[in-house]
matplotlib code that plots the C-alpha trace (Angstrom):
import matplotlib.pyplot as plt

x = [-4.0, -5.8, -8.3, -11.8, -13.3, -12.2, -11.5, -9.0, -7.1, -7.3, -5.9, -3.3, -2.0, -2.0, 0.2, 2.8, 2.6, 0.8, -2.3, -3.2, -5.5, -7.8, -9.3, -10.7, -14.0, -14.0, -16.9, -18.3, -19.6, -16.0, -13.7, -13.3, -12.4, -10.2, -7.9, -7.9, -6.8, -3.7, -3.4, -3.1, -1.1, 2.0, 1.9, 0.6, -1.0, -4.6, -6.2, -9.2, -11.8, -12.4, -14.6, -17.4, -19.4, -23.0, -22.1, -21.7, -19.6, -15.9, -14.5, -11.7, -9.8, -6.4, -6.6, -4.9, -2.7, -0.2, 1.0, 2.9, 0.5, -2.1, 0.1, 0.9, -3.1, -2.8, 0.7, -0.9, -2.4, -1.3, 1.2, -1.3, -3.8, -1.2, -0.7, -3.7, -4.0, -0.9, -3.1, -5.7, -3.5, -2.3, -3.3, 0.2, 1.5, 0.2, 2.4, 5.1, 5.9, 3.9, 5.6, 5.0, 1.6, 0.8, -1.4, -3.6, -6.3, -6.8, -6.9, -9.7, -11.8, -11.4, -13.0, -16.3, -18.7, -19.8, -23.4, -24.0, -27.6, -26.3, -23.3, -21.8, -23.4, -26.9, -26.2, -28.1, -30.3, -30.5, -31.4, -29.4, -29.5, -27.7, -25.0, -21.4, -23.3, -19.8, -20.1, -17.0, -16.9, -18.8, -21.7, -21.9, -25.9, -25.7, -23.8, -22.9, -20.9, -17.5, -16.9, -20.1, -19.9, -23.3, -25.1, -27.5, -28.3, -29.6, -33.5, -33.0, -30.0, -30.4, -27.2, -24.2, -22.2, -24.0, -24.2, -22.9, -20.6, -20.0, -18.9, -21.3, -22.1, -24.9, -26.8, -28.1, -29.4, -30.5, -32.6, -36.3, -35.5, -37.3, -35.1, -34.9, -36.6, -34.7, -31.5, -29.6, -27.8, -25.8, -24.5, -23.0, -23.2, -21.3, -21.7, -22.8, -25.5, -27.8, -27.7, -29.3, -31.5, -32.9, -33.6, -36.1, -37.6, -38.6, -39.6, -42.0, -40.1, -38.4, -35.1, -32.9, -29.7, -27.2, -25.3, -22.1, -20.2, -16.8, -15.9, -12.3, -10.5, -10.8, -14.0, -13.5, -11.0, -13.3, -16.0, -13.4, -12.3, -12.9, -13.5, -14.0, -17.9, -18.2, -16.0, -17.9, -16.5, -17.1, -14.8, -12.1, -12.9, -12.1, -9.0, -7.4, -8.9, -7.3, -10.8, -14.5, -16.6, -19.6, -23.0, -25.6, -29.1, -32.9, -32.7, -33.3, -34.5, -30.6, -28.0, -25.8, -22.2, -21.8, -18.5, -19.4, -19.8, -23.0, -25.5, -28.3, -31.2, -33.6, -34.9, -34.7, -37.5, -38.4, -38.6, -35.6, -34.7, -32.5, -28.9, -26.0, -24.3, -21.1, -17.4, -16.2, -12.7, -12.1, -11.6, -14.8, -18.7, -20.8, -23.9, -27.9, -29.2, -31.8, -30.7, -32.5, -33.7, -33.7, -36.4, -34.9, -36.0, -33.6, -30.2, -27.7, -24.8, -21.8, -20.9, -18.4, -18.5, -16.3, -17.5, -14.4, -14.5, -12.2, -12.4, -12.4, -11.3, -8.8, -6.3, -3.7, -6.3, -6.4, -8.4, -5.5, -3.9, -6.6, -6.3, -2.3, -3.0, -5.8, -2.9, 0.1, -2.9, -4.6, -2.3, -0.6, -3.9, -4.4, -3.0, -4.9, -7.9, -7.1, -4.6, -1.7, -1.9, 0.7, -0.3, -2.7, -2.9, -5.9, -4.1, -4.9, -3.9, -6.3, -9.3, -8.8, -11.3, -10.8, -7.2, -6.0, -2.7, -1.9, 1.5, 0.3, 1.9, 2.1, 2.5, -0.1, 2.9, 5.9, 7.8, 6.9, 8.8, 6.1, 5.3, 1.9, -0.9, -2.6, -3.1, -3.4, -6.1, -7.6, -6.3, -7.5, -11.3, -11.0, -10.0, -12.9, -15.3, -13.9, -15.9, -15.0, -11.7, -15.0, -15.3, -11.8, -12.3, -8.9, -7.1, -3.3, -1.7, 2.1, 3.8, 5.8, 8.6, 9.4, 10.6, 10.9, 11.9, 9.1, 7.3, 3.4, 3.8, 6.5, 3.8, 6.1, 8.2, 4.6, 3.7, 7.1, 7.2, 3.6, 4.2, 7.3, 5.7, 2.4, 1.2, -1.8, -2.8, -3.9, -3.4, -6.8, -9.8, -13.4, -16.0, -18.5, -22.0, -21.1, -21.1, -18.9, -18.0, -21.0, -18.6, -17.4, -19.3, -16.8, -19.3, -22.0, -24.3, -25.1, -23.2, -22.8, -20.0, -17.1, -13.6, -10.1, -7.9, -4.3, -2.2, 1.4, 4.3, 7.3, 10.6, 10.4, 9.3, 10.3, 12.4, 10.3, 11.0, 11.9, 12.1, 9.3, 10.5, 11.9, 9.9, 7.0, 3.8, 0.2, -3.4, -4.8, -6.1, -3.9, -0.4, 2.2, 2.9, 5.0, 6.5, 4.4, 7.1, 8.8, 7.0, 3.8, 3.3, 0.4, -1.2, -3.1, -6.4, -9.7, -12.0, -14.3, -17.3, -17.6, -15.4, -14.5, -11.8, -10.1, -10.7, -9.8, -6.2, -5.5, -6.5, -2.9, -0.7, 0.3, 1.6, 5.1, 4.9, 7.4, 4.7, 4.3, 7.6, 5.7, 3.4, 0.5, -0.8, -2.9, -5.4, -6.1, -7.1, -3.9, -1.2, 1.5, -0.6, -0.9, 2.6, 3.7, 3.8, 2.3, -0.1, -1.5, -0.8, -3.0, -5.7, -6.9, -6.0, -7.9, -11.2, -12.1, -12.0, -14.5, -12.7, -15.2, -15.7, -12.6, -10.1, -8.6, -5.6, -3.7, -4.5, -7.1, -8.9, -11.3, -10.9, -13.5, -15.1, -11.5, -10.2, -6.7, -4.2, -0.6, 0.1, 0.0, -3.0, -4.7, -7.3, -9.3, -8.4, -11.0, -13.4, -16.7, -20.3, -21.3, -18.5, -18.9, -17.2, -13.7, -13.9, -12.5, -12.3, -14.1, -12.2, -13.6, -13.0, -9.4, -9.1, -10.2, -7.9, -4.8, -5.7, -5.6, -2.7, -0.6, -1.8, 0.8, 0.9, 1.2, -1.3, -0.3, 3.5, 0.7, -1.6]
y = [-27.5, -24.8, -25.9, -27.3, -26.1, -24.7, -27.8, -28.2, -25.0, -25.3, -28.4, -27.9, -24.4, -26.6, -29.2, -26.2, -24.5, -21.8, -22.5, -22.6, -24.4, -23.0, -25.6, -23.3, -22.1, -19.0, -16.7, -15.4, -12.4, -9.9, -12.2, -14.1, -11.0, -9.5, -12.7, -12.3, -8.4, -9.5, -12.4, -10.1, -7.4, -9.6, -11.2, -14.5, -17.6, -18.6, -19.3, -22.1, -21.9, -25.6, -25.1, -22.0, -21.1, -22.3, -22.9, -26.6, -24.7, -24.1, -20.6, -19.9, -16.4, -14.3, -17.2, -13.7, -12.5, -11.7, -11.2, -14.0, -16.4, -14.9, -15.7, -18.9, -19.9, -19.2, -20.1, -22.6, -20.4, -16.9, -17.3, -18.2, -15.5, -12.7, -13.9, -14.0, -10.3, -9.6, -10.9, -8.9, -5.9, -6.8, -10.0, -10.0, -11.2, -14.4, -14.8, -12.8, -15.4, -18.5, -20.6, -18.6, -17.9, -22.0, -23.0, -20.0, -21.9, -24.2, -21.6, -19.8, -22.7, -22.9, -20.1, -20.9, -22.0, -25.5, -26.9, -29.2, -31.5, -31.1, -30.2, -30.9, -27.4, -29.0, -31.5, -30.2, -27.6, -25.1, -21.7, -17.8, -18.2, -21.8, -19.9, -18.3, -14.8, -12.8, -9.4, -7.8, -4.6, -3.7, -1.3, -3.4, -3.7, -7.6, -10.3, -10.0, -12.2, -10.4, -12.6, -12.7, -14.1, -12.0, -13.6, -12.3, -11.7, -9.2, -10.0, -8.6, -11.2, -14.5, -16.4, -16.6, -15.1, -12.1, -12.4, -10.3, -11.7, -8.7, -8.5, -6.6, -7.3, -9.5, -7.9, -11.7, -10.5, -7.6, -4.4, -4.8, -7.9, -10.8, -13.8, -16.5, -14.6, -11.4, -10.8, -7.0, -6.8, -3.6, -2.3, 0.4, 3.4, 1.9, -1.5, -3.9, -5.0, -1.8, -2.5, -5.5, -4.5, -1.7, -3.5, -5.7, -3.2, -1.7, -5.2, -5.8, -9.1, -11.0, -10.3, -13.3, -13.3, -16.8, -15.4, -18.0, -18.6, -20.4, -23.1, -21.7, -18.8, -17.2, -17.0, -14.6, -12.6, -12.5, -11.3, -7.8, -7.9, -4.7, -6.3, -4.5, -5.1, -7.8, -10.3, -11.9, -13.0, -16.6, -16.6, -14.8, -17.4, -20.3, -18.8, -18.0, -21.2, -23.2, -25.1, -24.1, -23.3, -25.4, -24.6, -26.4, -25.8, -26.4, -26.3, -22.7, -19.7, -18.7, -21.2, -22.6, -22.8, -26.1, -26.1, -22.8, -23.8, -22.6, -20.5, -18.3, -18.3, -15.2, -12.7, -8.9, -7.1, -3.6, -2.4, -1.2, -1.6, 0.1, -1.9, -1.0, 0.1, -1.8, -1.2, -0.4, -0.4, 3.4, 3.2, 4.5, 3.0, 3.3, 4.2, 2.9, 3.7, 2.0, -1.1, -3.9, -6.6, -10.1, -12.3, -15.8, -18.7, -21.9, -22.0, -24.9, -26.2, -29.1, -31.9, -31.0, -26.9, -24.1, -20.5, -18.0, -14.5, -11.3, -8.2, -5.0, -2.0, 1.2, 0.0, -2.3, -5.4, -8.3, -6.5, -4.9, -8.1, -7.8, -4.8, -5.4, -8.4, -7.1, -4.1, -7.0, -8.8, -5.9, -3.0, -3.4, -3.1, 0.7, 2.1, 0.8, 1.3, 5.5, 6.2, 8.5, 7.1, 4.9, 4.1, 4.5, 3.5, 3.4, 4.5, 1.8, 3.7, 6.6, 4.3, 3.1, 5.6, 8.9, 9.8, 8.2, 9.0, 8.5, 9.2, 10.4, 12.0, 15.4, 14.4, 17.7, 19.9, 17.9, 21.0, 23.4, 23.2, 22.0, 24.4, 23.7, 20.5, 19.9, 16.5, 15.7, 17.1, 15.3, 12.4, 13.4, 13.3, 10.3, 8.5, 10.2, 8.6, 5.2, 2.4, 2.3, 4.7, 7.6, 7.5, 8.6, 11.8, 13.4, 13.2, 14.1, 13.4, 14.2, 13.8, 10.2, 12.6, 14.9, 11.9, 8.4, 6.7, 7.5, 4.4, 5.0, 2.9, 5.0, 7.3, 9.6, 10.5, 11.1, 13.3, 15.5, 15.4, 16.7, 19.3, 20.6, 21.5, 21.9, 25.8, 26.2, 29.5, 27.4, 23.3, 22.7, 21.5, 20.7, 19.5, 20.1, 18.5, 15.4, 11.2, 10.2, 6.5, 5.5, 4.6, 8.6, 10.4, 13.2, 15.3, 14.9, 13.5, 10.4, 9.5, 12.8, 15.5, 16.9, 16.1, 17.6, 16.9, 18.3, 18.1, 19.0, 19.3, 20.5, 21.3, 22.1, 25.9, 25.0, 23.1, 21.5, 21.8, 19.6, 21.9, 24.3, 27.7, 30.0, 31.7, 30.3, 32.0, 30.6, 32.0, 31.7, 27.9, 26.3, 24.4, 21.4, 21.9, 18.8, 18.1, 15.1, 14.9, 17.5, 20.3, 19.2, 20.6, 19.5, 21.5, 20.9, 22.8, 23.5, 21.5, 21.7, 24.4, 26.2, 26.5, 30.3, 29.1, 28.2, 31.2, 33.0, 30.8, 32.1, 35.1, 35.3, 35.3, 36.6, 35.1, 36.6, 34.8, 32.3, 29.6, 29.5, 27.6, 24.9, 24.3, 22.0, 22.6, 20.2, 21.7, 18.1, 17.3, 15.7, 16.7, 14.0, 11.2, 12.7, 13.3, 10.3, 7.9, 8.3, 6.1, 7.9, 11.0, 10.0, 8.2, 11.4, 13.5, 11.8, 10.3, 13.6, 16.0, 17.1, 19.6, 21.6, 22.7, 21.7, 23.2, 26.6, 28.5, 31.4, 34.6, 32.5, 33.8, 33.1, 34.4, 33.7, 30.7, 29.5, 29.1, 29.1, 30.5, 32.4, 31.1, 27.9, 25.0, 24.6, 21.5, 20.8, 17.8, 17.7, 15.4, 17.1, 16.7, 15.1, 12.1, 8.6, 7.4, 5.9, 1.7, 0.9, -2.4, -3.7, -3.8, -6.9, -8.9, -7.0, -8.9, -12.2, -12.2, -11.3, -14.5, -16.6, -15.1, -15.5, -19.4, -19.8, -22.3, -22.1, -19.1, -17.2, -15.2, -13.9, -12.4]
z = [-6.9, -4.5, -1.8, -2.4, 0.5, 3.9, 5.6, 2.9, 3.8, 7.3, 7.8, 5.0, 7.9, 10.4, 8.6, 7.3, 11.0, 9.5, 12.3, 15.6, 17.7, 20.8, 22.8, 25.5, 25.7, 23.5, 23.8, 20.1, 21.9, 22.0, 22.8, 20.0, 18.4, 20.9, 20.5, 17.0, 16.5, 18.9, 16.9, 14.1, 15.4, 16.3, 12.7, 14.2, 12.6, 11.6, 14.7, 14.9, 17.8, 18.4, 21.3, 20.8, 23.7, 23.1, 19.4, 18.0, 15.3, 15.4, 14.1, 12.5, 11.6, 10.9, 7.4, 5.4, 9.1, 6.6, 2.8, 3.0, 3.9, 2.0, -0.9, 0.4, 0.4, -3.2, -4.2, -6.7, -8.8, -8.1, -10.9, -13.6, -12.3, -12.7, -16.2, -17.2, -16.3, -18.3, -21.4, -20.3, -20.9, -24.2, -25.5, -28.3, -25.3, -26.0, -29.3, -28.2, -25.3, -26.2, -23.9, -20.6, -21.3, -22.7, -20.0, -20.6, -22.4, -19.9, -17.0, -18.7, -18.7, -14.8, -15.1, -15.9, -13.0, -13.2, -12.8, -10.3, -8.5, -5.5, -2.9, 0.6, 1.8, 1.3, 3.8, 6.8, 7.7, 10.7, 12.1, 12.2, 15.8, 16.2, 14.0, 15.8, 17.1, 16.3, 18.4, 17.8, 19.9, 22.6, 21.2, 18.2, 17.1, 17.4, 16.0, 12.7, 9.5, 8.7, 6.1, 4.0, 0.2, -1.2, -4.3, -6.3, -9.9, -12.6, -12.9, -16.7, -17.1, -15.0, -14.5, -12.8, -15.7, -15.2, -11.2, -8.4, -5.3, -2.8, 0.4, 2.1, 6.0, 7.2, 10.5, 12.1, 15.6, 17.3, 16.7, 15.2, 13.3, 13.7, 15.3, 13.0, 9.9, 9.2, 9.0, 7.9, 4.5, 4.7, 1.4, 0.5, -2.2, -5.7, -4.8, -7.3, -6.0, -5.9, -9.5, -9.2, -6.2, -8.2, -11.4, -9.3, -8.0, -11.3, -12.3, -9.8, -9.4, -5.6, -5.1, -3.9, -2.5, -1.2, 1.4, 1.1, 4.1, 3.7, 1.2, -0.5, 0.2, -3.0, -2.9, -0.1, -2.0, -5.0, -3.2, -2.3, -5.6, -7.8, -11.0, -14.6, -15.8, -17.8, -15.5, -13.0, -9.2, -9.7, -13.0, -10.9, -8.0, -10.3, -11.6, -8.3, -6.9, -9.7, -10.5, -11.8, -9.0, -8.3, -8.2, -7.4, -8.4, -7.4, -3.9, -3.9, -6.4, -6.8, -7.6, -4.5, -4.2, -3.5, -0.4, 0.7, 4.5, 5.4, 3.3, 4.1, 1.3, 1.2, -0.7, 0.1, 0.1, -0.4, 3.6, 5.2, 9.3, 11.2, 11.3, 13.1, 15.5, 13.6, 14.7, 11.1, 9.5, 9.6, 13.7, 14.6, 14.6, 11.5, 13.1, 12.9, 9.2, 8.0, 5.2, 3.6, 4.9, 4.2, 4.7, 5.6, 4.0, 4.1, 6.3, 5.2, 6.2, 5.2, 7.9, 10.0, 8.9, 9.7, 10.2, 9.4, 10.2, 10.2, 12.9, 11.4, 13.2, 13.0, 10.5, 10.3, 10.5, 8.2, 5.8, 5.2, 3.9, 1.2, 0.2, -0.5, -2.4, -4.2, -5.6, -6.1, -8.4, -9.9, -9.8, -13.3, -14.8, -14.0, -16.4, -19.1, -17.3, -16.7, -19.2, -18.1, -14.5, -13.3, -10.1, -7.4, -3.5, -1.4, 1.6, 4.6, 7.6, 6.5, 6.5, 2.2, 1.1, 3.0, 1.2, -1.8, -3.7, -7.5, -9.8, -13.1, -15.6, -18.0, -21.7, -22.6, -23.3, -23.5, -25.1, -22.1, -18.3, -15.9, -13.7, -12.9, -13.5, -16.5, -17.4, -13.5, -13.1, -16.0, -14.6, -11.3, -12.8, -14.0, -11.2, -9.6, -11.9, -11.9, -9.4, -5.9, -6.4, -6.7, -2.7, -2.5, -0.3, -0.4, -3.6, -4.1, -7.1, -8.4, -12.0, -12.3, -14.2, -11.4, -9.9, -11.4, -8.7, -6.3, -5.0, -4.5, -1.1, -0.1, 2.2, 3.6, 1.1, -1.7, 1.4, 1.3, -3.0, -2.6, 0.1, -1.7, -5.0, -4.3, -5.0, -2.3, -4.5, -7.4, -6.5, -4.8, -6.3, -4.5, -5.1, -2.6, -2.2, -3.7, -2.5, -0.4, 1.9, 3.6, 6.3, 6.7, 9.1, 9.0, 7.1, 9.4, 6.6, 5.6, 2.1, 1.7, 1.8, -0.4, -2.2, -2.5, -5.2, -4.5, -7.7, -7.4, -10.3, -11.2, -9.4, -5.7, -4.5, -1.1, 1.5, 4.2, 7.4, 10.2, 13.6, 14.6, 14.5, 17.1, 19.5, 17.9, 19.1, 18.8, 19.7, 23.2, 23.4, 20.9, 21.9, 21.5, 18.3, 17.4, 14.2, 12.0, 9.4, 7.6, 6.8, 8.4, 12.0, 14.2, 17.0, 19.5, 19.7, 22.2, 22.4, 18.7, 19.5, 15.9, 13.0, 14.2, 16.3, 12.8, 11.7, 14.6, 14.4, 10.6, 11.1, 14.1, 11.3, 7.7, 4.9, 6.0, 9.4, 10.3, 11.1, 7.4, 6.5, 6.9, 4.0, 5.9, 9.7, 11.5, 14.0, 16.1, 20.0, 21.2, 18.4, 20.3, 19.5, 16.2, 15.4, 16.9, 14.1, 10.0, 10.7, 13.7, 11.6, 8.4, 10.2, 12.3, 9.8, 6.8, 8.9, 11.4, 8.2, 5.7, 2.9, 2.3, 5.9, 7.6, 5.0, 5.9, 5.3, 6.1, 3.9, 2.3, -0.3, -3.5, -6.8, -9.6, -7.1, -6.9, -3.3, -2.2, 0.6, 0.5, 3.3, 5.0, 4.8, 8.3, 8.3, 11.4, 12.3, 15.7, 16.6, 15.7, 17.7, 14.6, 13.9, 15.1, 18.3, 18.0, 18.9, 22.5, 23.8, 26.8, 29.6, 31.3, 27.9, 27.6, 31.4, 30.2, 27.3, 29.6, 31.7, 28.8, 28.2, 31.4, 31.5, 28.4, 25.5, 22.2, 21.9, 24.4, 22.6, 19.7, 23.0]

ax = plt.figure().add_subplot(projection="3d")
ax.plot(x, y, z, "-o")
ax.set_aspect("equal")
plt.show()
């Protein structure tokens, strides 16, 4: 019933198929990570790294390369989990339908951690730098762990009831950090542990942290998992690892858990260093900032240990397996978390944070025809004020009624409901100089920038276009206009030197001008890459804008602070002096990994 540790899972893929095997010298430094976003991109297996360049370790990734398998590393307890969530939502449930919900009792034991002396992980002892140095792209800061399992706890309330497990990246070489001694912990704005880091620091008191490498995959998943305060990660781990997770005590200030693979023991002090550069997961580099450091104090590791790791990079990648299986687990809960709201969707392709669509609904008025938002936008606010769903930077919400059968995966079609009710006059709503994704340089500040909610209801005002209009005629410097999908056209503009050039293009047409049958405009730097697929559509759209400044429309105007347009949206969808380079692989590793390649075997049909 679900694995015990890592070793566990692996060899249980490679008995089902579900694995393969690299016996050639793999380098840790890119190419590792080129192999495995292949690997990835043609749906292939786990892969394990038997033999690690000047690493005793093997490595293995791709472990969630899909939604099936993911499911199928969990197919144990999944079932039970889900359930368990249903009585979360109404707990009648249990007495309504005793017999499907019978084994409830004894799932929520497996919940609770379990105390232990001692563990495999405290079988040996080495140092950061005999670790797998993971570089993933080429002007990545050092090497890094991209699968981290963070552990700390609240100095006010000791115990791993009341204890944090986050997923936050773990710097180990590189910049001003002492080899061997320091290593980066990068977390990021609304993250549960700045919570605990701060309430040290007005303490006076050391701030550990067990940074868990390994052991069972759902402690992995846990440590992604947006859970309601009051539920800790390690009760989720036990549930979806169908057993209590161990932990064992004394060898360290913090409690162990006892089949991670490796763990590094520290505490994190009040000095920051500069970490980074890191090739992030919205397709560009988060930059050098400095982060806290952790002072390194014990490094352990099991017999025979594993060290797993994921690549992050412009979406799809495998976090995007979590992210789907985090919404099959957790979606249902929504609404009785933001009541009125149906669904919501982090979209992937945009980078998660950057764009975000939710159905809600309009029950305010039910006796009056909706023809324009009310509850939305309270809906809207709330979402806005709810955990990690706050970084959402675009906003666009639509009523379930207008159109019951709308699925809140189903991009394109949200994208055409939206753009063929929406009312530019009066359905936008910033908020400037607020928090946004540490991750989103789009702004040109650090954590920093503005929101758009777009809230749309009612019955269409428009038919959406699919062909660009006759004897279309654009501004000097601006061309290609391609069609992204109906009713959104993308142009191609100059080279960014000032937002002028946006106004210069609004200011070529009226409201009356035919350009204007098509609600939403996209200003960008090569509009056929941009229109040539949604995904390549939302991801430049979403991560090179910042609403505040980038918003613009044609016969714009602002009426009692209120700004909207008569005519059509135009976002500036340019790369800006101030945004973060776009990831590129390394030529001479891209070379290497061809090779592999063209030798053949069992690898080489997923490179």
């Amino acid at each position: 019933m679900g694995y015990r540790n890592l070793r566990q899972c692996v060899e249980d893929l490679r008995k089902h198929g579900r694995l393969i095997q690299i016996d050639d010298c793999i380098d840790a430094r890119l190419e590792a990570a080129e192999i495995q976003r292949r690997v990835y991109a043609s749906g292939g297996p786990a892969v394990y790294f038997a033999n690690v360049k000047d690493c005793r370790f093997p490595m293995v990734s791709n472990l969630f390369g899909s939604l099936d398998q993911a499911r199928f590393l969990f197919r144990d307890t999944i079932d039970q989990v889900k359930r368990l969530i249903e009585l979360k939502i109404d707990p009648n449930e249990l007495w309504k339908r005793p017999l499907r919900y019978a084994g409830a009792p004894f799932w929520a034991m497996k919940m609770l951690p379990a105390k232990r002396r001692g563990g495999p992980v405290l079988k040996n002892q080495t140092k950061i730098t005999d670790l797998p140095q993971l570089v993933s792209w080429p002007d990545d800061g050092g090497a890094y762990v991209t699968l981290p399992q963070v552990y700390t706890e609240d100095v006010r309330h000791p115990g791993a009831m009341k204890s944090n497990l986050g997923m936050y990246r773990v710097q180990l070489t590189g910049n001003d950090y002492v080899p061997n001694e320091e290593i980066g912990l990068h977390y990021q704005i609304h993250r549960g542990i700045g919570v605990h880091h701060a309430a040290a620091l007005e303490a006076g008191k050391p701030f550990h942290a067990n940074i868990f490498v390994g052991g069972t995959p759902a402690m992995s998943l846990s440590a992604v998992m947006p859970l309601p305060e009051g539920l800790s990660e390690l009760q989720f781990a036990g549930a979806l690892a169908g057993h209590r997770i161990p932990l064992a005590y004394g060898a360290t200030a913090l409690p162990l858990y006892a089949e991670a693979d490796f763990c590094i023991a520290g505490t994190i002090e009040r000095q920051t260093k500069p970490e980074g550069p890191f090739g992030d997961h919205l397709g560009y580099y988060s930059l050098t900032h400095p982060f806290p450091v952790l002072k390194v104090e014990k490094v352990f590791h099991r017999d025979d240990a594993i060290w797993p790791f994921t690549v992050v990079g412009r979406p799809p990648q495998e976090d995007t397996t979590f992210g789907a299986l985090i919404h099959e687990i957790t979606g249902p809960i929504i609404p009785t978390v933001l009541p009125g709201v149906k669904a919501v969707h982090a979209v992937d392709a945009a980078g998660v944070h950057p764009l975000m669509l939710a159905i809600g609904s309009e029950r305010y008025v039910p006796y009056d025809e909706r023809t324009r938002p009310k509850e939305l936008l309270t809906q809207a606010n709330a979402i806005l004020g709810q955990g990690q769903m706050s970084l959402a930077k675009y906003l666009m919400i639509i009523a379930g009624e207008d159109d019951p059968s709308l699925e809140i995966h189903d991009i394109d079609r949200y994208f055409m409901h939206l753009l063929a009710r929406i009312d530019w006059r009066r359905d936008l709503h910033f908020q400037t100089e607020t928090t946004i994704d540490t991750l989103d340089y789009s702004s040109g500040q650090f954590n920093h920038g503005s929101k758009l909610v777009m809230a749309a209801v009612g019955k269409p005002i428009r038919e959406l276009p699919t062909e660009l209009p006759a004897n279309l005629s654009l501004p000097d410097g601006f061309h290609t206009p391609q069609v992204a999908l109906p009713g959104a056209m993308v142009v191609q503009g100059p080279k960014y030197s000032d937002a002028n050039e946006m106004e210069r293009f609004c200011a070529a047409f009226d409201a009356a001008a035919p350009i204007n049958r098509f609600p939403l405009i996209v200003i960008a730097d090569d509009s056929p890459f941009a229109a040539a697929s949604l995904n390549n559509f939302a991801w430049m759209l979403f991560t090179r804008s910042n609403p505040a400044a980038d918003v613009h429309g044609i016969e714009s105007f602002t009426h009692e602070k209120h700004w909207g347009c008569r005519g059509s949206l135009v976002i500036d969808a340019r790369l800006k002096p101030w945004n973060a380079p776009p990831l590129i692989e390394d030529p001479a590793v891209t070379a290497k990994v061809d090779a592999l390649a063209a030798r053949g075997g069992a690898i080489a049909k997923y490179l």
